[in-house]
Backbone as XML, in Angstrom:
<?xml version="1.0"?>
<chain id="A" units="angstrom">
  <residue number="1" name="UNK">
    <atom name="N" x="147.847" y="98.768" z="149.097"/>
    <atom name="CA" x="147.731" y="97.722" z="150.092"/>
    <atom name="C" x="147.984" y="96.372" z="149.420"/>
  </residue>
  <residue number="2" name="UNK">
    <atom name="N" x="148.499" y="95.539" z="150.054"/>
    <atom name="CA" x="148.886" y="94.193" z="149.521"/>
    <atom name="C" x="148.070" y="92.864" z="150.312"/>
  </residue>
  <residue number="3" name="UNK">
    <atom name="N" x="147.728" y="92.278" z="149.864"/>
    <atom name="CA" x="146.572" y="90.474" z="150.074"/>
    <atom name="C" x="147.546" y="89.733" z="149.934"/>
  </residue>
  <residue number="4" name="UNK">
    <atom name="N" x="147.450" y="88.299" z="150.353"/>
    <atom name="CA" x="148.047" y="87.158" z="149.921"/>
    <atom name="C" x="147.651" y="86.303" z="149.617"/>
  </residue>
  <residue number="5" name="UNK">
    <atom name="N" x="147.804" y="85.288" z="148.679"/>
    <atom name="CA" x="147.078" y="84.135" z="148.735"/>
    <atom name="C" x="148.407" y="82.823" z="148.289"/>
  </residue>
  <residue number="6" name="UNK">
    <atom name="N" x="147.839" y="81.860" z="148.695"/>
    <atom name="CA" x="148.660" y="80.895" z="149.291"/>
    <atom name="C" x="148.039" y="79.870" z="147.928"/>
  </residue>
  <residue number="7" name="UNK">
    <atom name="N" x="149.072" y="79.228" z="147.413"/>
    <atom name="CA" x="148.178" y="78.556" z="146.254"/>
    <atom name="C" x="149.374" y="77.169" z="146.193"/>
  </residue>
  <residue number="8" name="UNK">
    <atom name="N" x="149.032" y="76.564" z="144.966"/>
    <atom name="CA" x="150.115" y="75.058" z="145.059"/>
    <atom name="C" x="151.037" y="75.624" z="144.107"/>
  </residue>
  <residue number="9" name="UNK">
    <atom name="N" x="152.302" y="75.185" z="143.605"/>
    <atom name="CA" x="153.179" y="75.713" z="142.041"/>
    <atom name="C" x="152.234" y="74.895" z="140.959"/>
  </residue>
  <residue number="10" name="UNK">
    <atom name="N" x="152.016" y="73.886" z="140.952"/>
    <atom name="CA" x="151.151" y="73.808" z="139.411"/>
    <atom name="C" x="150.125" y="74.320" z="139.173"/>
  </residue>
  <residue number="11" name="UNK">
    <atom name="N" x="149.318" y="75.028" z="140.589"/>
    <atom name="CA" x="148.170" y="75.945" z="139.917"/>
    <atom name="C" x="148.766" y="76.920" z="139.529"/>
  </residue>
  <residue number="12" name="UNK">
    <atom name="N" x="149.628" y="77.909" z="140.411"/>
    <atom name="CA" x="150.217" y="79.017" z="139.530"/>
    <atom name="C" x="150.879" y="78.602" z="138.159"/>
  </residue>
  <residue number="13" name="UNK">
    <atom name="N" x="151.558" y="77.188" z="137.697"/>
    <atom name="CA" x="152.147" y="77.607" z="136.906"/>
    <atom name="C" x="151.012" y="77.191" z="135.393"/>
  </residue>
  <residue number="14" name="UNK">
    <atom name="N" x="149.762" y="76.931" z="135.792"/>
    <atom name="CA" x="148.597" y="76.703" z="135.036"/>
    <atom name="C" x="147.972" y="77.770" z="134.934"/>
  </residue>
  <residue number="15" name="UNK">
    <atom name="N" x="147.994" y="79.107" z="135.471"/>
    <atom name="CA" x="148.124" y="80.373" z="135.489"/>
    <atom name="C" x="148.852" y="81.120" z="134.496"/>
  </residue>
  <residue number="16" name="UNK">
    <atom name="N" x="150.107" y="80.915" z="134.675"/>
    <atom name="CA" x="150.984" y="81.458" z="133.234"/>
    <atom name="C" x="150.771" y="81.045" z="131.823"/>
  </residue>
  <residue number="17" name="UNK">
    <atom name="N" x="150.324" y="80.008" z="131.616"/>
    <atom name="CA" x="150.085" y="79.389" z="130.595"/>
    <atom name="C" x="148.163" y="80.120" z="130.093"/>
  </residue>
  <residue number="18" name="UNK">
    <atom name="N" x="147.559" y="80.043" z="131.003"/>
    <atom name="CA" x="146.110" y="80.433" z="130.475"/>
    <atom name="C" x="145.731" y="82.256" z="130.919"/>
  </residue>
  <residue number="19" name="UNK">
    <atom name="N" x="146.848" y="83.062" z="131.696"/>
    <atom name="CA" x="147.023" y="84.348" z="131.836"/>
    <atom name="C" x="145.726" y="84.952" z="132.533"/>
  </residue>
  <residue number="20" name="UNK">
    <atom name="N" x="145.636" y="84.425" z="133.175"/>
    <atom name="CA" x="144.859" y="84.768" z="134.253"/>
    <atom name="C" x="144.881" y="83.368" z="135.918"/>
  </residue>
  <residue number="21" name="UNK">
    <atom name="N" x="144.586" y="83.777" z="136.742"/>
    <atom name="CA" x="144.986" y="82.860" z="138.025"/>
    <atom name="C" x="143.517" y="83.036" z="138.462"/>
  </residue>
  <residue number="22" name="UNK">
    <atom name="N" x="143.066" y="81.498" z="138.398"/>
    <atom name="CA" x="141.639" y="81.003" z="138.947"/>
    <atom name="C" x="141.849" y="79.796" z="139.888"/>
  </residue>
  <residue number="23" name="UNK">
    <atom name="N" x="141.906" y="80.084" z="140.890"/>
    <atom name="CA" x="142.253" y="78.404" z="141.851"/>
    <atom name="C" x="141.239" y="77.196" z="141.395"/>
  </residue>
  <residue number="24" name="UNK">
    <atom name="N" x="141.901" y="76.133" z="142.075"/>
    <atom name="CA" x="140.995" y="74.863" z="141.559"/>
    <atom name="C" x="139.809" y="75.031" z="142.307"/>
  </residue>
  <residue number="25" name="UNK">
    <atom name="N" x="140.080" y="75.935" z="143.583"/>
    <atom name="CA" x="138.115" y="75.466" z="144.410"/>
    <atom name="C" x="137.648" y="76.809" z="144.118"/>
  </residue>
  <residue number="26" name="UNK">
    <atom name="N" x="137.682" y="77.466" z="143.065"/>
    <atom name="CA" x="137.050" y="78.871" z="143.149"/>
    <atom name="C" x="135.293" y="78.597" z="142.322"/>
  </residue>
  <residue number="27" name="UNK">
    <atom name="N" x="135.589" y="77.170" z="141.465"/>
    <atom name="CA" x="133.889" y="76.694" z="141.318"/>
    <atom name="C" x="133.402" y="76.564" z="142.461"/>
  </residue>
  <residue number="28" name="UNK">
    <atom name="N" x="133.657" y="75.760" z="143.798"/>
    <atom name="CA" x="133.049" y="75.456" z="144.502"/>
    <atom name="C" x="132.403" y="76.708" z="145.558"/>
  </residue>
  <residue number="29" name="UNK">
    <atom name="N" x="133.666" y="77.546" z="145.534"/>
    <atom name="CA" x="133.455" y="78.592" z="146.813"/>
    <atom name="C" x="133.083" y="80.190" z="146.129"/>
  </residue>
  <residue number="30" name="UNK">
    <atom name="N" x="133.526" y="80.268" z="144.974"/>
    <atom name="CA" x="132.713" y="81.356" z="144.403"/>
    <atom name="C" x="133.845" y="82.691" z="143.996"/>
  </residue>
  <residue number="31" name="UNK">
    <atom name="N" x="135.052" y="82.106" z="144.824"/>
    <atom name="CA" x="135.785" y="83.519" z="145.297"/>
    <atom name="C" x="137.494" y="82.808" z="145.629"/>
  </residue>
  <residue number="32" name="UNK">
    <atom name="N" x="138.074" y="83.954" z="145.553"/>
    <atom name="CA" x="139.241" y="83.546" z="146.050"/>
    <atom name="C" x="139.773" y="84.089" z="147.233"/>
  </residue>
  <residue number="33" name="UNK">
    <atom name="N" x="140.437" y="82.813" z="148.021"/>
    <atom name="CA" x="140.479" y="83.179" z="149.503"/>
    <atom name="C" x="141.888" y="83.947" z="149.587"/>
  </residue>
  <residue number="34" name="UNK">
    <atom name="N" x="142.014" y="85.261" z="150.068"/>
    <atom name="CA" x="143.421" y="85.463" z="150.593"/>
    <atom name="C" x="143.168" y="86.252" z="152.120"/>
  </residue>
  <residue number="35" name="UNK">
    <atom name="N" x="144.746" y="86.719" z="152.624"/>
    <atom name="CA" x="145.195" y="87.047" z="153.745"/>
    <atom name="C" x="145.708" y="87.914" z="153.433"/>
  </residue>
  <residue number="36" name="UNK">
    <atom name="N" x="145.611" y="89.115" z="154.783"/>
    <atom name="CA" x="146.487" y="90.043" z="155.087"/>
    <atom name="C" x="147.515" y="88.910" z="155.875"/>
  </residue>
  <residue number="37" name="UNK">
    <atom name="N" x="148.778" y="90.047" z="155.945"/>
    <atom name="CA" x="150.002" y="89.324" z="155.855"/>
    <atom name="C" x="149.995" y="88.616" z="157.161"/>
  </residue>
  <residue number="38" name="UNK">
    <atom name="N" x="149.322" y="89.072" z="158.146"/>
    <atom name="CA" x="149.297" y="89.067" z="159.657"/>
    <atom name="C" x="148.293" y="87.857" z="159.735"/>
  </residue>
  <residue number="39" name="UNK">
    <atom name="N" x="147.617" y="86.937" z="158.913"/>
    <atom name="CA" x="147.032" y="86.037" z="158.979"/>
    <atom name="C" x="147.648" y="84.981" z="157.744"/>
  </residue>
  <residue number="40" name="UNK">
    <atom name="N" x="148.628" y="85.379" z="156.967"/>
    <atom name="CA" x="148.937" y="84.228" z="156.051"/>
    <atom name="C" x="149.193" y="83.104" z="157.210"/>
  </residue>
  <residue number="41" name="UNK">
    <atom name="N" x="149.953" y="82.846" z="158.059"/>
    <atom name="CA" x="150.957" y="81.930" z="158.687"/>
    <atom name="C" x="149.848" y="80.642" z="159.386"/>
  </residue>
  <residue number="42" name="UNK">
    <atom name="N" x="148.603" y="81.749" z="160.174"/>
    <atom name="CA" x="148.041" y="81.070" z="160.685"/>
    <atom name="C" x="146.916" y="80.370" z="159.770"/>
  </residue>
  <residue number="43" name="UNK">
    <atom name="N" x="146.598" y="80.766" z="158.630"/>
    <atom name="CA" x="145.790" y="79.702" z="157.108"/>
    <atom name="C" x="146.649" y="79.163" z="156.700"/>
  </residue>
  <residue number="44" name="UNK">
    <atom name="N" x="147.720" y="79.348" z="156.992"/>
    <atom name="CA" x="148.699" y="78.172" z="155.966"/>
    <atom name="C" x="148.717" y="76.807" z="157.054"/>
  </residue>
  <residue number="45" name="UNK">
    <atom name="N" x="149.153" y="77.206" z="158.338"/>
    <atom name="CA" x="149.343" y="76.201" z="159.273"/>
    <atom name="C" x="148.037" y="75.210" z="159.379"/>
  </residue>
  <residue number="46" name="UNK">
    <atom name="N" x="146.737" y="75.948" z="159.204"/>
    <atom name="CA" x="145.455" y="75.451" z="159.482"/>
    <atom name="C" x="145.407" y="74.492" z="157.943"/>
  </residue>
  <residue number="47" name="UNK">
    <atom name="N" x="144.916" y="75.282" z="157.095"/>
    <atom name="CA" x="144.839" y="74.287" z="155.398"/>
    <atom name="C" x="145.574" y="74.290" z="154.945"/>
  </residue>
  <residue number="48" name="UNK">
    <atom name="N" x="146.943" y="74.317" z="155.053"/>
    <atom name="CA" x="147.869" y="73.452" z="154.187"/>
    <atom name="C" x="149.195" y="73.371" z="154.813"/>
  </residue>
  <residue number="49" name="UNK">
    <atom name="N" x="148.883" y="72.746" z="156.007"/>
    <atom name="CA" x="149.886" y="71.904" z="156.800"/>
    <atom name="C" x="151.138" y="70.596" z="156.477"/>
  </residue>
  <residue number="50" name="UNK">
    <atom name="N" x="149.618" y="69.861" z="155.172"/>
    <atom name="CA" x="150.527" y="68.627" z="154.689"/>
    <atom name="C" x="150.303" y="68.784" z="153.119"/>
  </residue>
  <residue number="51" name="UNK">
    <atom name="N" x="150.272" y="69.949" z="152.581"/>
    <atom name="CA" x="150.692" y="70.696" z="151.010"/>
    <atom name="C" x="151.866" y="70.379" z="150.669"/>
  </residue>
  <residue number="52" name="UNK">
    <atom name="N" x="152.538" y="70.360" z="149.818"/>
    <atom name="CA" x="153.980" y="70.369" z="149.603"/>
    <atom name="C" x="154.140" y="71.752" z="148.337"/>
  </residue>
  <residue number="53" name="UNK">
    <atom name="N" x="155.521" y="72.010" z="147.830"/>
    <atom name="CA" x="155.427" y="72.973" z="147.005"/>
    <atom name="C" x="154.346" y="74.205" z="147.156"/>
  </residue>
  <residue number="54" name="UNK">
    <atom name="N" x="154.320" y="74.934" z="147.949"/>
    <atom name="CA" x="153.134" y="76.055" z="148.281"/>
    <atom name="C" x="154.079" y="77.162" z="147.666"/>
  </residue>
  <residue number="55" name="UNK">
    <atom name="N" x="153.031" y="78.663" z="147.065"/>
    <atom name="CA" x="153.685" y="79.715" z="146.836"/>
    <atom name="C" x="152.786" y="80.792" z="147.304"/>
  </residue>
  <residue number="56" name="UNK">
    <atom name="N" x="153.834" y="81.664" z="147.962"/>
    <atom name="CA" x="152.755" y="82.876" z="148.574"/>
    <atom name="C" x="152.567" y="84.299" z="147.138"/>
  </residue>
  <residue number="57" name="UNK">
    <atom name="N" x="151.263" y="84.387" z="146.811"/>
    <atom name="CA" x="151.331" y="85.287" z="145.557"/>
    <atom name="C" x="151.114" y="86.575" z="146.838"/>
  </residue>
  <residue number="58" name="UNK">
    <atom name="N" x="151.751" y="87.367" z="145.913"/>
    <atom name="CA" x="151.461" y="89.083" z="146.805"/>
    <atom name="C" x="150.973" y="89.851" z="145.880"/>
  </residue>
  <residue number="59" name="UNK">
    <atom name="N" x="149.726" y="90.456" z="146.449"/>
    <atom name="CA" x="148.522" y="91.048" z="145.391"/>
    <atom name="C" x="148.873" y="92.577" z="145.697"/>
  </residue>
  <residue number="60" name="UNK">
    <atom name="N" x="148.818" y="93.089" z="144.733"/>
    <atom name="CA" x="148.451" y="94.743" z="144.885"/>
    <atom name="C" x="147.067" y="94.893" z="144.939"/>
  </residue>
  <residue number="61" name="UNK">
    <atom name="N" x="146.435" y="95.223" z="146.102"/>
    <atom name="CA" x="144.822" y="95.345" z="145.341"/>
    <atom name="C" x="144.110" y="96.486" z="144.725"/>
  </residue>
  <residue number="62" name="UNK">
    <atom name="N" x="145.455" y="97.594" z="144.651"/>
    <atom name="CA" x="144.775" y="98.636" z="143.656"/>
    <atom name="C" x="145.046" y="98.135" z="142.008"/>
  </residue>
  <residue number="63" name="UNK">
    <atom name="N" x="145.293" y="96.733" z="142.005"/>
    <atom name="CA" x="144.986" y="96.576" z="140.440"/>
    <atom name="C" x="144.608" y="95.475" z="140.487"/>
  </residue>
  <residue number="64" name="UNK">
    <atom name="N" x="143.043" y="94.499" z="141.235"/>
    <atom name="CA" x="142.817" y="93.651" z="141.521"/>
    <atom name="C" x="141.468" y="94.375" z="140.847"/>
  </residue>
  <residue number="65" name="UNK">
    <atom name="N" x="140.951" y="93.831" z="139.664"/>
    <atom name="CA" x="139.635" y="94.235" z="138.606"/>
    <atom name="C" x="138.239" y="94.009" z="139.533"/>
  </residue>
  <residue number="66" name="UNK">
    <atom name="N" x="138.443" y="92.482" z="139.794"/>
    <atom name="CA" x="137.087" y="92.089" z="140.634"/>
    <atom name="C" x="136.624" y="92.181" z="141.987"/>
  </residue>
  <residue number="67" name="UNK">
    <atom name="N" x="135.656" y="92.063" z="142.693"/>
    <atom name="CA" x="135.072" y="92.712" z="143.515"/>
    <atom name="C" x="135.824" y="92.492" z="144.692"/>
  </residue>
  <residue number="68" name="UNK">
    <atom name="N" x="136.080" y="93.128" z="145.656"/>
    <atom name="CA" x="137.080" y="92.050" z="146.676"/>
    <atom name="C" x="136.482" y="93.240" z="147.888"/>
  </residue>
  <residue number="69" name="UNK">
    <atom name="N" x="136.015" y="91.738" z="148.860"/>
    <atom name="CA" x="135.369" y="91.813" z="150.187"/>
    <atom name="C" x="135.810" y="91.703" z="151.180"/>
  </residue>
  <residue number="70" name="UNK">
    <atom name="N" x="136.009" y="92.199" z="152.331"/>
    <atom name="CA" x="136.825" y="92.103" z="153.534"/>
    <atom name="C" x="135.607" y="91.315" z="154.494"/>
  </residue>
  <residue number="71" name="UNK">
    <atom name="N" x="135.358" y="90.012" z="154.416"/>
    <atom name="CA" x="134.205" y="89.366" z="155.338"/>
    <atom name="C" x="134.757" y="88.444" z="156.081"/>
  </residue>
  <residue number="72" name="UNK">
    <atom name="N" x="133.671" y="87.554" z="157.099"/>
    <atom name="CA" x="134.159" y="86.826" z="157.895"/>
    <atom name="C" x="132.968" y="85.572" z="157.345"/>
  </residue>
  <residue number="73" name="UNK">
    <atom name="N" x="133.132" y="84.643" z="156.809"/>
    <atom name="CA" x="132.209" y="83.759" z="156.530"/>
    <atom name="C" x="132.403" y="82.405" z="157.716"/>
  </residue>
  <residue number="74" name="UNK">
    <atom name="N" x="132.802" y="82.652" z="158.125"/>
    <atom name="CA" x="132.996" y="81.159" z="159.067"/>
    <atom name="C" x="132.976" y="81.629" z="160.926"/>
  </residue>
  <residue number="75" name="UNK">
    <atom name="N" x="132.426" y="82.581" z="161.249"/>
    <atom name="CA" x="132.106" y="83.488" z="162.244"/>
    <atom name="C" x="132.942" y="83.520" z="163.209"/>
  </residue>
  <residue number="76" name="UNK">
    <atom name="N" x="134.148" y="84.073" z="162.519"/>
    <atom name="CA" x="135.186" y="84.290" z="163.522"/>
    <atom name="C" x="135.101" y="85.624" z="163.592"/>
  </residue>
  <residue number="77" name="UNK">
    <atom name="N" x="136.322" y="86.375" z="164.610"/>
    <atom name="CA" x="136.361" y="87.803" z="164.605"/>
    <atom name="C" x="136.736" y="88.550" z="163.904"/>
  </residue>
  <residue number="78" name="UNK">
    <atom name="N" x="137.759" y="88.260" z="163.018"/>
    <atom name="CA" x="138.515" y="88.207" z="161.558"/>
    <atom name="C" x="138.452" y="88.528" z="160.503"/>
  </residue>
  <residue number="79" name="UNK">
    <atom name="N" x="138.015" y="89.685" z="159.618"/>
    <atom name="CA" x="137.692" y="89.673" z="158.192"/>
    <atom name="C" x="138.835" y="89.392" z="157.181"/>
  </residue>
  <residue number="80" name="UNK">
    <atom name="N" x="138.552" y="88.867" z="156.647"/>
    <atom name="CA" x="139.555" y="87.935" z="155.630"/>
    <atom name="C" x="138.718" y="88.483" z="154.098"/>
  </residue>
  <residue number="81" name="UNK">
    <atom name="N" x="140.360" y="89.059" z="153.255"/>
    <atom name="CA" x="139.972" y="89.759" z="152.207"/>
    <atom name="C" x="139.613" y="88.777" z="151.060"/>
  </residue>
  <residue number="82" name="UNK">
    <atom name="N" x="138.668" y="88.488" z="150.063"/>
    <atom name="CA" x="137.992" y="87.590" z="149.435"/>
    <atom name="C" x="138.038" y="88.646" z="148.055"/>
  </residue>
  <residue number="83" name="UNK">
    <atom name="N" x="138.449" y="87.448" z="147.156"/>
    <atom name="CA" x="138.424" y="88.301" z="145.364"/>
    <atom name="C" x="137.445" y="87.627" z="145.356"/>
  </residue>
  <residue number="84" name="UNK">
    <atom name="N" x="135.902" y="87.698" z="144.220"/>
    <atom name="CA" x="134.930" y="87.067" z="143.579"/>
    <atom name="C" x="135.140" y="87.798" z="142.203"/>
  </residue>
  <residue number="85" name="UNK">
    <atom name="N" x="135.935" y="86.715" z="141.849"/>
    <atom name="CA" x="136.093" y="86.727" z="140.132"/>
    <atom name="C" x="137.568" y="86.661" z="140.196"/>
  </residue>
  <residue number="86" name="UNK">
    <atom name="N" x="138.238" y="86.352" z="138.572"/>
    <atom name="CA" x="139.440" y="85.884" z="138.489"/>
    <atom name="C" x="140.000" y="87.347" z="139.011"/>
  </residue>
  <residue number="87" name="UNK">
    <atom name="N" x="141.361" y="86.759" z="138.738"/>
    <atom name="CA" x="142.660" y="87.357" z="139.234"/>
    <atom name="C" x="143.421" y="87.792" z="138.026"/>
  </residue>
  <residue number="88" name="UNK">
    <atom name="N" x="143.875" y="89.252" z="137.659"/>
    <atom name="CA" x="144.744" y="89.277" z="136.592"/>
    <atom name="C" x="146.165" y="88.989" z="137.015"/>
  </residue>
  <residue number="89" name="UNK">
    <atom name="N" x="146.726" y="88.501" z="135.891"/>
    <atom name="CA" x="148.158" y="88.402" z="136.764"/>
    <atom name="C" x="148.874" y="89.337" z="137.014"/>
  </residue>
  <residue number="90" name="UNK">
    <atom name="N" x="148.242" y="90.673" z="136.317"/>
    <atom name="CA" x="149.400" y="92.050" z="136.256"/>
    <atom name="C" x="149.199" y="92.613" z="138.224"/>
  </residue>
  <residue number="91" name="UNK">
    <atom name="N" x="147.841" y="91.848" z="138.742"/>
    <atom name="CA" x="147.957" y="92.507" z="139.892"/>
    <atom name="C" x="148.846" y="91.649" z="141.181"/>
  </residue>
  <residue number="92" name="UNK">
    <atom name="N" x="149.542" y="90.506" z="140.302"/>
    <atom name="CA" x="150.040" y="89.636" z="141.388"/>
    <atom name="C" x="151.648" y="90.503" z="141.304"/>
  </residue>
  <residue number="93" name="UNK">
    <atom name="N" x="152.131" y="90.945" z="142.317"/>
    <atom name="CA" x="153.264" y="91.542" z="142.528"/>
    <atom name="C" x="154.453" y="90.838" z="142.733"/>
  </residue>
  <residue number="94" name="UNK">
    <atom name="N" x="154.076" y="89.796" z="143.368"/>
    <atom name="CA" x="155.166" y="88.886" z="143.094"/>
    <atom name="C" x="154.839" y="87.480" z="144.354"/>
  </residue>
  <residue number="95" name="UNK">
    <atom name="N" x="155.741" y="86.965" z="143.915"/>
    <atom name="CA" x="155.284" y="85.379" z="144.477"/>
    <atom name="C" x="156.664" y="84.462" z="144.473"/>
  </residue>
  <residue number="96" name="UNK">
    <atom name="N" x="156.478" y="84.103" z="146.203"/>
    <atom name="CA" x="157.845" y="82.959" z="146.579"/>
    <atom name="C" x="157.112" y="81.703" z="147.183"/>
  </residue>
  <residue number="97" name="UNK">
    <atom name="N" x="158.393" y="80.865" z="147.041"/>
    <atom name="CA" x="158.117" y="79.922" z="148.054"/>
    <atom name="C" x="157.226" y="79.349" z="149.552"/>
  </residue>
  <residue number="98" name="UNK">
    <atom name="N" x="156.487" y="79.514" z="150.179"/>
    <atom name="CA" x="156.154" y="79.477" z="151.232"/>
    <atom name="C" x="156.543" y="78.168" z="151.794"/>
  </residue>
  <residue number="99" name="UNK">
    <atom name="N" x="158.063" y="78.061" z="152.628"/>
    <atom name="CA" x="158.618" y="77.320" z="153.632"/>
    <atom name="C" x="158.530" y="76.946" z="154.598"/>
  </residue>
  <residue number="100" name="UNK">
    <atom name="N" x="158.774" y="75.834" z="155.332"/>
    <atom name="CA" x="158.700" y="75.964" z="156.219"/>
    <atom name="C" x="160.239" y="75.615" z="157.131"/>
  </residue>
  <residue number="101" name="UNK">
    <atom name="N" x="160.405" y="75.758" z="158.483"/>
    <atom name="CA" x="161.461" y="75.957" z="159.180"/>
    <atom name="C" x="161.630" y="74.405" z="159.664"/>
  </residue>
  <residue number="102" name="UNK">
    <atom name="N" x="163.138" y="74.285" z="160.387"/>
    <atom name="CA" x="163.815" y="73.233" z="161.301"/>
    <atom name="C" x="162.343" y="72.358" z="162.155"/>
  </residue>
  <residue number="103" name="UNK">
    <atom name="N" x="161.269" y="73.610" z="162.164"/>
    <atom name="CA" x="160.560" y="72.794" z="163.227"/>
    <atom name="C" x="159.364" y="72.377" z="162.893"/>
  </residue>
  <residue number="104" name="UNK">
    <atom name="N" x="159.660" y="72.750" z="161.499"/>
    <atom name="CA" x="158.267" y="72.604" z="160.458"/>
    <atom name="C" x="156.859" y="73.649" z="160.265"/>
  </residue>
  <residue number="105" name="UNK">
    <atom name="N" x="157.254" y="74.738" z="161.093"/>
    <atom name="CA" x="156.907" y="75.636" z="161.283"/>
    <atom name="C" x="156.512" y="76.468" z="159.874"/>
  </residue>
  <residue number="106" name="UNK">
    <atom name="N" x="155.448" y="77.350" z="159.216"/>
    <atom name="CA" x="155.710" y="77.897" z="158.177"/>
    <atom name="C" x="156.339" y="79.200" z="158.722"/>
  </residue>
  <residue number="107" name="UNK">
    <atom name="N" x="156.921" y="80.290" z="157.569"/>
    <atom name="CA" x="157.653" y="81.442" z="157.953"/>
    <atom name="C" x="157.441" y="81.882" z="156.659"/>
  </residue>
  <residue number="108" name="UNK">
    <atom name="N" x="156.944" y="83.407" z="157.096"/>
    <atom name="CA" x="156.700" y="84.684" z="155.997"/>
    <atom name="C" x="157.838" y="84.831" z="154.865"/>
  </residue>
  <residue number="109" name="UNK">
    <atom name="N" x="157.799" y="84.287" z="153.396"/>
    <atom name="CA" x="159.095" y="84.878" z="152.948"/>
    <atom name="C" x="159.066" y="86.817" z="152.935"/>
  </residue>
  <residue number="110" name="UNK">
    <atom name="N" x="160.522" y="86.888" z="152.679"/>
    <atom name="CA" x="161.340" y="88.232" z="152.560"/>
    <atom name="C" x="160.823" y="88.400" z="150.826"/>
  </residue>
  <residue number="111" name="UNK">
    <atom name="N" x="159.839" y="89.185" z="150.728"/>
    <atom name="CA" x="159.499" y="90.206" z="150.034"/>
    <atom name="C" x="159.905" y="91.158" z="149.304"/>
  </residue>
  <residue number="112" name="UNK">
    <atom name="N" x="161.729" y="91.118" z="149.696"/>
    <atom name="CA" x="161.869" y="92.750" z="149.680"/>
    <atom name="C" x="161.696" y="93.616" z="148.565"/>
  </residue>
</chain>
């Protein structure tokens, strides 16, 4: 099964350099936030509307080490998959651009 998480390019590329991927608010919140694919579009549109440079990482989570929770903390209907603890990079499968369209719209990159 595959997660997403939506991050800036200088955190990922502060990632390659220290070999492991810890976001900047993961002191504050404990955990790292991602999406099934069917909810990236609508967290990207919501928190990071006026981001620039965004990259969508694509997680394998059968090689994701730390604990990862399928919860709803903000009491929607929604469980949204949550890592608590870093991220190795061997489980990030790969990672593009996250664009947006003519209408400013974001759009899922092609994966293939």
């Amino acid at each position: 099964m595959f997660i997403y998480h939506i991050t800036e390019k200088k955190t990922w590329q502060d990632a390659l350099l220290k070999g492991v991927y810890i976001p900047n608010d993961f002191a504050k919140d404990g955990f790292i936030h991602c999406s099934l694919e069917s909810q990236v579009l609508a967290v990207a549109e919501k928190y990071f509307k006026q981001t620039p440079d965004l990259l969508l990482l694509k997680i394998d989570t059968h090689q994701v080490i730390s604990p990862l929770v399928f919860e709803n903390l903000e009491g929607g209907d929604e469980n949204y998959p949550h890592i608590y603890g870093a991220l190795s990079l061997s489980a990030i499968v790969g990672y593009l651009p996250l664009s947006k369209d003519r209408n400013s719209c974001f759009f899922f990159p092609n994966f293939s």
